[in-house]
Every structure is written in structure tokens, then in C-alpha cells.
Biopython code that builds the backbone (N, CA, C, O; Angstrom):
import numpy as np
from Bio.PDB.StructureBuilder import StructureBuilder

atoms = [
    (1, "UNK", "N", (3.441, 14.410, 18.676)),
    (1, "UNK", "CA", (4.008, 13.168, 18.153)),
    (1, "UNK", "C", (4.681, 13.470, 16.812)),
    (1, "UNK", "O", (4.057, 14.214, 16.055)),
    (2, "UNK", "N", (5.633, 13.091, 16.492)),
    (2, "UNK", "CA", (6.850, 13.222, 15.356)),
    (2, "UNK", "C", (6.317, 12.054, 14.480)),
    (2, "UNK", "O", (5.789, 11.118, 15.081)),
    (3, "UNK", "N", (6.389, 12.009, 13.255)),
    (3, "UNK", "CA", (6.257, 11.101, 12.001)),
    (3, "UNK", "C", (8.162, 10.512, 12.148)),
    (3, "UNK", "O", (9.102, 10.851, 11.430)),
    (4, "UNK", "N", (8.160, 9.632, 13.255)),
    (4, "UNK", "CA", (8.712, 8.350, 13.004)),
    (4, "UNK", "C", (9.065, 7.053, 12.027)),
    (4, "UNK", "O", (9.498, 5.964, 12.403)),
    (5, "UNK", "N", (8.796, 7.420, 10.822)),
    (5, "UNK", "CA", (8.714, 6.430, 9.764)),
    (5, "UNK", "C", (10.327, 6.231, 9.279)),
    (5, "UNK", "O", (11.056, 7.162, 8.938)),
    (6, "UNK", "N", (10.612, 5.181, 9.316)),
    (6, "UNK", "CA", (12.322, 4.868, 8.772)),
    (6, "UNK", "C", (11.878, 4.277, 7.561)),
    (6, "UNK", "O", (12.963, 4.051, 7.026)),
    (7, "UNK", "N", (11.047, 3.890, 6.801)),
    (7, "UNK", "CA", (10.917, 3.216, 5.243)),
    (7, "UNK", "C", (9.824, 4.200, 4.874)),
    (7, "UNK", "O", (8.915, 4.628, 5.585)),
    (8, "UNK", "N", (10.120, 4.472, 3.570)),
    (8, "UNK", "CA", (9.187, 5.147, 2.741)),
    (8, "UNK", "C", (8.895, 4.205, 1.361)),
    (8, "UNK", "O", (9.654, 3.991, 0.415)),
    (9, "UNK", "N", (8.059, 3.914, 1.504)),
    (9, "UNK", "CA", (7.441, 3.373, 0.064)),
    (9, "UNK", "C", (6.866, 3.957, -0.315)),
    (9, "UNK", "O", (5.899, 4.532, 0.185)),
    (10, "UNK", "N", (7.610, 4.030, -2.137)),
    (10, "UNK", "CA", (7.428, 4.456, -3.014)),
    (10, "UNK", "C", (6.423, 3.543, -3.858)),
    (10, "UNK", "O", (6.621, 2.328, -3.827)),
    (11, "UNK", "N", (5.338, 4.055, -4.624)),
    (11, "UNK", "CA", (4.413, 3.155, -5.500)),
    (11, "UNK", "C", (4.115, 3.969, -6.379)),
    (11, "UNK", "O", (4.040, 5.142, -6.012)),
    (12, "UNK", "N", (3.812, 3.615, -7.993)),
    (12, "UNK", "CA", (3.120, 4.106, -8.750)),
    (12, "UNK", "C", (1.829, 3.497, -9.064)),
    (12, "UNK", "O", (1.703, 2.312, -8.757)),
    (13, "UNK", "N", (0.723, 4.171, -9.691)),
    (13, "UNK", "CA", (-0.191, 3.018, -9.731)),
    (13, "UNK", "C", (0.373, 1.771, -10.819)),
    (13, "UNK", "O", (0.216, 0.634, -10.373)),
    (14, "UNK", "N", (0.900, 1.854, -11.956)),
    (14, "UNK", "CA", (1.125, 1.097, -12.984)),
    (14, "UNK", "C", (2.078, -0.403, -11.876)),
    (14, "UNK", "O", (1.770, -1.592, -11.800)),
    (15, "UNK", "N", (3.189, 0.321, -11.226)),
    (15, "UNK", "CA", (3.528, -0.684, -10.119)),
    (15, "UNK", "C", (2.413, -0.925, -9.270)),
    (15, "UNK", "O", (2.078, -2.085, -9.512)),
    (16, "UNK", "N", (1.819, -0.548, -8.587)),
    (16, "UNK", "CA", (0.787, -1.106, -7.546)),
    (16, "UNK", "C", (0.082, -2.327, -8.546)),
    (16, "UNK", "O", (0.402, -3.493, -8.314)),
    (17, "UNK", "N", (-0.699, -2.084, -9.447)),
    (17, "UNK", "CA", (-1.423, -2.652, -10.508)),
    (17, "UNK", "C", (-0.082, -3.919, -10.366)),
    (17, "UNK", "O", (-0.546, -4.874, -9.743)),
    (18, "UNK", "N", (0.895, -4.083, -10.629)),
    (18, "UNK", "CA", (1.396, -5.483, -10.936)),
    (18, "UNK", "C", (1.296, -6.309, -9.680)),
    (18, "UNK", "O", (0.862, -7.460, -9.701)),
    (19, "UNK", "N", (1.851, -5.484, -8.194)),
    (19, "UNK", "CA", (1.933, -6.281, -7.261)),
    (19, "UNK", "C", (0.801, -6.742, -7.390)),
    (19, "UNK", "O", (1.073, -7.939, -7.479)),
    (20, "UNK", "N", (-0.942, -6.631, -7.513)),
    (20, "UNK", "CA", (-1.567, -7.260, -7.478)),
    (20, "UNK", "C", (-1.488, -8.371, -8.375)),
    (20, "UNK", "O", (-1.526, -9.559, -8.055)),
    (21, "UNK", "N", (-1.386, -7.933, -9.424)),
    (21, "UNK", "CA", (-1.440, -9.068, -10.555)),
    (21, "UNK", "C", (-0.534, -10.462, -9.789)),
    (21, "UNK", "O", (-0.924, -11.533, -9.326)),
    (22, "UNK", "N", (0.864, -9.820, -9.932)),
    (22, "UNK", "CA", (1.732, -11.104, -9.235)),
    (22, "UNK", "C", (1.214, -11.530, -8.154)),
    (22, "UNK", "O", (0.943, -12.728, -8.238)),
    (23, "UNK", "N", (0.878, -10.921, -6.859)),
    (23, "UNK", "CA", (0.118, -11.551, -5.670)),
    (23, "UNK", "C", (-1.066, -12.504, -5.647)),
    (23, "UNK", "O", (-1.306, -13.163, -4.636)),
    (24, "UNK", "N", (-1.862, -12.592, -6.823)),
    (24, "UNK", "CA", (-3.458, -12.798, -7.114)),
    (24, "UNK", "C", (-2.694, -14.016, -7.605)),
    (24, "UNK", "O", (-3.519, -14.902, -7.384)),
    (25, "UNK", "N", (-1.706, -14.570, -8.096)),
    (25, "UNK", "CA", (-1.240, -15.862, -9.506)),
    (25, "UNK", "C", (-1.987, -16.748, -8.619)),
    (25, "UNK", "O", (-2.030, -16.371, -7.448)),
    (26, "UNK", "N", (-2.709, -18.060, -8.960)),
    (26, "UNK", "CA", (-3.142, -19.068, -8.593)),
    (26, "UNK", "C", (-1.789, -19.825, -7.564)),
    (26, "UNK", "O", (-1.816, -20.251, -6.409)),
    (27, "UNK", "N", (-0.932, -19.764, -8.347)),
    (27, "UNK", "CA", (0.883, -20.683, -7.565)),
    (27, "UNK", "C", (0.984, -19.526, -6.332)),
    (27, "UNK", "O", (1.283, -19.955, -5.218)),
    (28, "UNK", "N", (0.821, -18.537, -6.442)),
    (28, "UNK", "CA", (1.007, -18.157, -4.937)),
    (28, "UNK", "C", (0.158, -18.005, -3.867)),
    (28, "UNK", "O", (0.287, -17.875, -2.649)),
    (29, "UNK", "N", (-0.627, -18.049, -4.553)),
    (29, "UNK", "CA", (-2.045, -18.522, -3.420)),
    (29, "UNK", "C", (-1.817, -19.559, -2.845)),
    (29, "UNK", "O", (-1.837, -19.655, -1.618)),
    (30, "UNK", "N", (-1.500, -20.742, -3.829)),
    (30, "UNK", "CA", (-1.767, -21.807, -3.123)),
    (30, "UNK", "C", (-0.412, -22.070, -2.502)),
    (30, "UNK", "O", (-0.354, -22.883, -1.579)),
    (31, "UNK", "N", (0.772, -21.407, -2.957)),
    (31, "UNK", "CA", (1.810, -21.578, -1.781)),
    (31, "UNK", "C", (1.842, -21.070, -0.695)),
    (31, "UNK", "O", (2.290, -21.678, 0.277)),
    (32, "UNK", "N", (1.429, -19.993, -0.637)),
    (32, "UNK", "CA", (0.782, -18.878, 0.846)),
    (32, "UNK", "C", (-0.290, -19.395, 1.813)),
    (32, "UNK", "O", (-0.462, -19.180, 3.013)),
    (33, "UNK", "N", (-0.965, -20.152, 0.913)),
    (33, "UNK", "CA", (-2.079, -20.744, 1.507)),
    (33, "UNK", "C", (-3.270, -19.746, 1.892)),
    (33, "UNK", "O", (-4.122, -19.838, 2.775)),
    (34, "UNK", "N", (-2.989, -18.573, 0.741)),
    (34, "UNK", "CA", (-3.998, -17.899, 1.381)),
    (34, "UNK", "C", (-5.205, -17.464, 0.477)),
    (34, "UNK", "O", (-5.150, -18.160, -0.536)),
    (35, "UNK", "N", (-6.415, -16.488, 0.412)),
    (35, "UNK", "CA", (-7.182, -16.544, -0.741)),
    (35, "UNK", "C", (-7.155, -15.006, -1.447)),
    (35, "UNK", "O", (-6.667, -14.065, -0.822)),
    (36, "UNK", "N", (-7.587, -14.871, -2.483)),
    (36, "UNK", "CA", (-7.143, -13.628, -3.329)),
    (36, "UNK", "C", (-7.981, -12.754, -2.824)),
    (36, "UNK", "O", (-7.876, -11.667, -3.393)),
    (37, "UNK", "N", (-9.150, -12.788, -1.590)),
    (37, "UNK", "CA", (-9.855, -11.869, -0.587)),
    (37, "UNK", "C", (-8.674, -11.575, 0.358)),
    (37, "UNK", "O", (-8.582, -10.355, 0.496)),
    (38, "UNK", "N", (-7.819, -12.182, 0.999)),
    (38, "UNK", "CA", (-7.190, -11.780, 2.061)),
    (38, "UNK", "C", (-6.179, -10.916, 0.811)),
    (38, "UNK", "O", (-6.778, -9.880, 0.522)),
    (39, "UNK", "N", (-5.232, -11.003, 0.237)),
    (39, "UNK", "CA", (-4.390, -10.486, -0.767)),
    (39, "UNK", "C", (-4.898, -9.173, -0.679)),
    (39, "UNK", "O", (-4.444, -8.221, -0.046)),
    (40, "UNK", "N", (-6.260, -9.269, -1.654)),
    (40, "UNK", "CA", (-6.608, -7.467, -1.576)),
    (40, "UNK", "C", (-6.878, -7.193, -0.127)),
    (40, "UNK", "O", (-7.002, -5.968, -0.126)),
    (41, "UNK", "N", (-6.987, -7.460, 0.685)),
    (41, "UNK", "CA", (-6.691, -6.821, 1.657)),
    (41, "UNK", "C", (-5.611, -6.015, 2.308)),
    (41, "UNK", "O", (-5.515, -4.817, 2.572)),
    (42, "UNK", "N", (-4.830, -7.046, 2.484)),
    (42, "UNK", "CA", (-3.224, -6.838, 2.444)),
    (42, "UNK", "C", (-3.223, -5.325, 1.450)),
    (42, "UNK", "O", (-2.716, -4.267, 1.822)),
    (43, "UNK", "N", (-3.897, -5.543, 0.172)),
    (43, "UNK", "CA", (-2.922, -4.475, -0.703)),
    (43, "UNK", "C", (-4.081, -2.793, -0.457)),
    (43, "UNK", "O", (-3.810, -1.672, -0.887)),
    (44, "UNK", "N", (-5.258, -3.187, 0.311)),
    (44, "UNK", "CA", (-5.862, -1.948, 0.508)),
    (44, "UNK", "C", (-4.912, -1.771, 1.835)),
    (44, "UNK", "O", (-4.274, -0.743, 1.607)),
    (45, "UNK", "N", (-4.604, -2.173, 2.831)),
    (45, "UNK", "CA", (-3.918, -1.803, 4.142)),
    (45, "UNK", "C", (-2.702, -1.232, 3.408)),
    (45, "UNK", "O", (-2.708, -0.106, 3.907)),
    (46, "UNK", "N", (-1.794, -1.236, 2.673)),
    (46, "UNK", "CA", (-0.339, -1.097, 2.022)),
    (46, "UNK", "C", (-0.804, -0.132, 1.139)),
    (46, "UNK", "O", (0.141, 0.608, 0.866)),
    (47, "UNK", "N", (-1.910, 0.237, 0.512)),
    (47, "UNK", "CA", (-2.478, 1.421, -0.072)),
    (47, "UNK", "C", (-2.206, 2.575, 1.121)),
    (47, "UNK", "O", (-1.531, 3.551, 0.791)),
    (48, "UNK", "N", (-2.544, 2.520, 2.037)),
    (48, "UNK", "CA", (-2.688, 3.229, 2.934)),
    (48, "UNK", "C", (-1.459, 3.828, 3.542)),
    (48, "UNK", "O", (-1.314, 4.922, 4.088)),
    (49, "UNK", "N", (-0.502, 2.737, 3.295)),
    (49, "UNK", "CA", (1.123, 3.513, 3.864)),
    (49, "UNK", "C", (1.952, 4.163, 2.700)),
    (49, "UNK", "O", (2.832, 4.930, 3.090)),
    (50, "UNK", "N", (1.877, 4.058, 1.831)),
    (50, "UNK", "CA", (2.945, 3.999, 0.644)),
    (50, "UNK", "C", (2.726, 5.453, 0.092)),
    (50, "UNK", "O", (1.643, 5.998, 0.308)),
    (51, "UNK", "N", (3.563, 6.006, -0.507)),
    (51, "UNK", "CA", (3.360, 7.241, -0.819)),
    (51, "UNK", "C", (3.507, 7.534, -2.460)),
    (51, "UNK", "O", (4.587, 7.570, -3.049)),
    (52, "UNK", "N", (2.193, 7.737, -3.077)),
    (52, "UNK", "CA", (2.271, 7.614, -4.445)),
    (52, "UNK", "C", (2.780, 8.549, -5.379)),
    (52, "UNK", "O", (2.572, 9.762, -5.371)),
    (53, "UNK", "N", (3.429, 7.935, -6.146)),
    (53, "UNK", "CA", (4.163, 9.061, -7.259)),
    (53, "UNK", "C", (3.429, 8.636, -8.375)),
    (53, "UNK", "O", (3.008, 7.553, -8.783)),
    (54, "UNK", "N", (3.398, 9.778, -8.745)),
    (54, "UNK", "CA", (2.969, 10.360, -10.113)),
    (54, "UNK", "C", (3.231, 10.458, -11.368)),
    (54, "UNK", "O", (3.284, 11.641, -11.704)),
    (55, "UNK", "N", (3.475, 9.523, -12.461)),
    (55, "UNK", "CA", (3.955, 9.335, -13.462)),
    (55, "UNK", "C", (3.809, 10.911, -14.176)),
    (55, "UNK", "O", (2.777, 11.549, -13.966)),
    (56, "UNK", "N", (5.122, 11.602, -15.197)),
    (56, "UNK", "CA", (4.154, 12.485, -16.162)),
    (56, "UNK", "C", (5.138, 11.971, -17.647)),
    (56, "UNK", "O", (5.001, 12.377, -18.801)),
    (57, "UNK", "N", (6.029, 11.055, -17.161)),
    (57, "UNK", "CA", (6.103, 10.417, -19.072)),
    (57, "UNK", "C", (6.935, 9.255, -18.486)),
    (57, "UNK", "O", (7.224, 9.192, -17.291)),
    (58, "UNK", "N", (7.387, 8.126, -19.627)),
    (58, "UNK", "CA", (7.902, 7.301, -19.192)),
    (58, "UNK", "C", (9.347, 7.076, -19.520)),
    (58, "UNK", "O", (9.930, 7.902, -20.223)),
    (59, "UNK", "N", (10.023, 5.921, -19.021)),
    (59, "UNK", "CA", (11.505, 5.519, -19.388)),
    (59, "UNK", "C", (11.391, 4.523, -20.454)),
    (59, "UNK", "O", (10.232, 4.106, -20.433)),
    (60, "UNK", "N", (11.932, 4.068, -21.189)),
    (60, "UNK", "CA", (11.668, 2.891, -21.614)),
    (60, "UNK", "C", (12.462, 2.342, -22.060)),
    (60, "UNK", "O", (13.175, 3.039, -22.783)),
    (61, "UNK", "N", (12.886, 0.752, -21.946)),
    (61, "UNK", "CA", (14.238, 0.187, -22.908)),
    (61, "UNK", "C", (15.570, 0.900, -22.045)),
    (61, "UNK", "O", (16.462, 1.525, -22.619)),
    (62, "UNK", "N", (15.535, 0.755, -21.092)),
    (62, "UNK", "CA", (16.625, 1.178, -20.159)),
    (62, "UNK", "C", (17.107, 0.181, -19.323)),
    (62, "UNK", "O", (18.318, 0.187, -19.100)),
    (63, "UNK", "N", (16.301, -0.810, -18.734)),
    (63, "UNK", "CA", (16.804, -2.156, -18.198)),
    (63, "UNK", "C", (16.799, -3.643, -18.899)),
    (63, "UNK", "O", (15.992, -3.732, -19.824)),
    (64, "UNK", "N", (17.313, -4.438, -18.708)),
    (64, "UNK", "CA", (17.295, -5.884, -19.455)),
    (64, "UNK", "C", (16.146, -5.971, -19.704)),
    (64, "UNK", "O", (15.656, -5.908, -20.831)),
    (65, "UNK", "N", (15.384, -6.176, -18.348)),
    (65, "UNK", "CA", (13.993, -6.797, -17.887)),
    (65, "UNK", "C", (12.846, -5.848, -17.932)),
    (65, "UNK", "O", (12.623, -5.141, -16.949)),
    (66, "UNK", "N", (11.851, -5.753, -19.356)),
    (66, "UNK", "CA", (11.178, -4.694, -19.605)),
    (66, "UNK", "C", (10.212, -4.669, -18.551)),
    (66, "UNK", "O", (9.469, -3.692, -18.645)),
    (67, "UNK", "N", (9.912, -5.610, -17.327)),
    (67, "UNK", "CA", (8.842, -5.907, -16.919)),
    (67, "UNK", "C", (9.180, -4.292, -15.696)),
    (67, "UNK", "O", (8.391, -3.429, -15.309)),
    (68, "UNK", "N", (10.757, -4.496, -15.404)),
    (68, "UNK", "CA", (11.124, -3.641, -14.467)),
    (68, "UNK", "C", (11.318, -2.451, -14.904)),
    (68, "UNK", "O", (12.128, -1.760, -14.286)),
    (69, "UNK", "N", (10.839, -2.055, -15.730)),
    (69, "UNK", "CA", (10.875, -0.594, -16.255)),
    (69, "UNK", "C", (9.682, 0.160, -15.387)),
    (69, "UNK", "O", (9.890, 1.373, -15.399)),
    (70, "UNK", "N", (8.835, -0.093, -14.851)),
    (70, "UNK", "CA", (7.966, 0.747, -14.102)),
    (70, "UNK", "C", (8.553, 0.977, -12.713)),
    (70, "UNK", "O", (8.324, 1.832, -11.858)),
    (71, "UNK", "N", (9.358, -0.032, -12.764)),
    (71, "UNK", "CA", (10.323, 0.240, -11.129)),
    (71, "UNK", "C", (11.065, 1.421, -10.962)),
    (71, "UNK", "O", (11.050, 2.038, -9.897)),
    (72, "UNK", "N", (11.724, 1.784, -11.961)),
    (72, "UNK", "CA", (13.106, 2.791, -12.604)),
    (72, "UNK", "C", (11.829, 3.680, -13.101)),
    (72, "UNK", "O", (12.148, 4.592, -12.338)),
    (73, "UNK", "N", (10.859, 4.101, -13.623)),
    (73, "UNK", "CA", (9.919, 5.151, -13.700)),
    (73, "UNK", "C", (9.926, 5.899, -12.477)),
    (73, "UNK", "O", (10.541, 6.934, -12.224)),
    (74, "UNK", "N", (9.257, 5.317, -11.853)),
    (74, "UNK", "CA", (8.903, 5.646, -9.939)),
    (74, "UNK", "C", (9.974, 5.904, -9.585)),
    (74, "UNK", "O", (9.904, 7.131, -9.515)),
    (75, "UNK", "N", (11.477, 5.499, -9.147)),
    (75, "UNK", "CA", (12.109, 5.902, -8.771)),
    (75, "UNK", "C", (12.775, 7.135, -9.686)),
    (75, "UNK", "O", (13.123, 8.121, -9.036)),
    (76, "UNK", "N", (12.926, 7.161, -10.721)),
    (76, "UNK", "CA", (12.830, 9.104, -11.575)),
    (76, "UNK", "C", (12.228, 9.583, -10.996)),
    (76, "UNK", "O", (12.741, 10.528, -10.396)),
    (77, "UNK", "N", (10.948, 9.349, -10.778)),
    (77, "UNK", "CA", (9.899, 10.485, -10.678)),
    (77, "UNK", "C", (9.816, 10.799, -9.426)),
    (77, "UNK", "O", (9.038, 11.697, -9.104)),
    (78, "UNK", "N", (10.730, 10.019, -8.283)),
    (78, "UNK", "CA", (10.737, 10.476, -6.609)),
    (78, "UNK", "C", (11.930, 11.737, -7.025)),
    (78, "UNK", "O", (11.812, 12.953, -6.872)),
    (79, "UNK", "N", (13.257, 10.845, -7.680)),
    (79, "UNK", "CA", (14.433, 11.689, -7.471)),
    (79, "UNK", "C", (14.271, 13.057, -8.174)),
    (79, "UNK", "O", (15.060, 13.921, -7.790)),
    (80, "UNK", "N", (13.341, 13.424, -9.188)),
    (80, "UNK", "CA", (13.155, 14.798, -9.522)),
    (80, "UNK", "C", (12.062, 15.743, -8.853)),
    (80, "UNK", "O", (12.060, 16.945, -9.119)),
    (81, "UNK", "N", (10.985, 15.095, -7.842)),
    (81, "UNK", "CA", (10.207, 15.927, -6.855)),
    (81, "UNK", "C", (11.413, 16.097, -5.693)),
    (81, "UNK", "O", (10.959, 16.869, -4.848)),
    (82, "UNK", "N", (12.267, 15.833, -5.460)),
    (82, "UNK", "CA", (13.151, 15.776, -4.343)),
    (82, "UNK", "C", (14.680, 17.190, -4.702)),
    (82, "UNK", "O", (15.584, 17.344, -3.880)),
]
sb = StructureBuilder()
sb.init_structure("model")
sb.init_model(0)
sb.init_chain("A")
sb.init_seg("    ")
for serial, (resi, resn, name, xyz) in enumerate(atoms, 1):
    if name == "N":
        sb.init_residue(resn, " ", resi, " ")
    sb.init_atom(name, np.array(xyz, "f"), 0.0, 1.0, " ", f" {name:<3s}", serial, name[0])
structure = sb.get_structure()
């Protein structure tokens, strides 16, 4: 059997760490309708596919939106193991 995968996700932990944060907000729970037990679930199953990169320094003050600076980290740190 061949590794068939057409998406590769990329995660760092510092990114992983937010999707939870943002996923867990009280407003999206209750718009999802779902509870912050099913969430971590979701994010241990998505632990499991994603392929983690490895921070070894950071970017910083490079995009508008400082929040998205861990986004543009992770993606450095794929394009120089590559």
C-alpha cells in the first residue's frame, strides 16, 4: 500500500496550542453546539495526522497581524527542512 495522502498538515506546537485555545472560546461552543470534551477530541484525532515542525528560532514583526506570526514560523521552518 502507497501513502496516498494529497494534504499535508503542517503544525507547530505554539500553532496547535492556539487552535485549541480558539476552538475551546465559550461563542464557539455554543455556536457548534458542541462541548470542549468533544473539541479535544477532535484535536487528539488531528494530532495524529499532521506532521509537526519544529521551531529552532522565531520570525517576528513580519505580518500586520502579530497573532499570525506563528503561521509564517511553521511555514519557514517546512520550506528550509525541504
Amino acid at each position: 500500500m502507497t501513502d496516498e495522502r494529497k494534504l499535508l498538515m503542517l503544525m507547530s506546537v505554539p500553532l496547535f496550542l492556539e487552535y485549541e485555545a480558539v476552538l475551546c472560546r465559550a461563542e464557539h461552543l455554543l455556536a457548534a453546539q458542541i462541548t470542549r470534551l468533544q473539541v479535544m477530541g477532535f484535536l487528539d484525532y488531528l494530532a495524529g495526522l499532521i506532521e509537526p515542525v519544529q521551531l529552532h528560532y522565531l520570525w517576528r514583526r513580519q505580518l500586520g497581524d502579530v497573532a499570525d506570526e506563528m503561521v509564517l514560523e511553521t511555514a519557514i521552518r517546512r520550506s528550509r527542512e525541504n
